[in-house]
C-alpha positions in Angstrom: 131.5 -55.9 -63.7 131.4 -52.5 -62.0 129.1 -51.9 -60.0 128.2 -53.4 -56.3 124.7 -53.8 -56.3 122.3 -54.3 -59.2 118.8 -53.4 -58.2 115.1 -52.6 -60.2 111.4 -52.4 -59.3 108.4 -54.3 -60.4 104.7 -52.2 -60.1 102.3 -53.8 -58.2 100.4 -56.0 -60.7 103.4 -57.3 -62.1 104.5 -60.9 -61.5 108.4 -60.4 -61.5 108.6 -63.9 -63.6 111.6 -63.3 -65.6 113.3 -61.7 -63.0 112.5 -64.8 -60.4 113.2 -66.9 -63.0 117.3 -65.2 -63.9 117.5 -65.8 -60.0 116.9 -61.9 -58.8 115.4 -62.1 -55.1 112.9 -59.7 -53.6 114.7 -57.3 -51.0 111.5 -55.2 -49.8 108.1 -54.1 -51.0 107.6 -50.2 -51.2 104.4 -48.6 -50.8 103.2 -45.7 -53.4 104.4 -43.1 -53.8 102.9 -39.5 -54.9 105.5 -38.9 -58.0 108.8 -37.8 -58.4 107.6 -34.1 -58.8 109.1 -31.5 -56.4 109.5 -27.8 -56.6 113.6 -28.3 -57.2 113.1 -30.7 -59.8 109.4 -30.0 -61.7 108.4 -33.8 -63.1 105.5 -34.5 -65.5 103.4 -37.3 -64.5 103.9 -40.6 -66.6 100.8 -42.6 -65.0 103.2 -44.2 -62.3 102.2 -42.4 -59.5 101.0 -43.7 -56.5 101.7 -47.5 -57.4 103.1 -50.0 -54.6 106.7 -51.3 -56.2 108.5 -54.5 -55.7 112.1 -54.0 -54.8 114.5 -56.8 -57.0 117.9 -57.7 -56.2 120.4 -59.0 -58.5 122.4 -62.2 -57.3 
């Protein structure tokens, strides 16, 4: 297909059902973070800051 590893994130509150249920596994849980904003690359804040993440593997 392309590509040699498939990977996305849940937020914490999220279940992760459809993604459990098309057979993804759960590689690691991340802990928040404070944003993506940093003085190279200036980020506005989209309300997904400091949220723990789920880490999803593809099979």
């Amino acid at each position: 297909m392309g590509y040699s590893r498939l990977i996305t994130y849940t937020q914490d509150g999220e279940s992760g059902a459809s993604l459990r249920g098309a057979g993804w596994r759960i590689i690691a849980q991340r802990p928040p973070r404070g944003g993506w904003h940093c003085a190279s690359r200036p980020r506005t804040p989209r309300g997904t800051e400091n949220v723990a993440r789920t880490l999803w593997e593809a099979p």
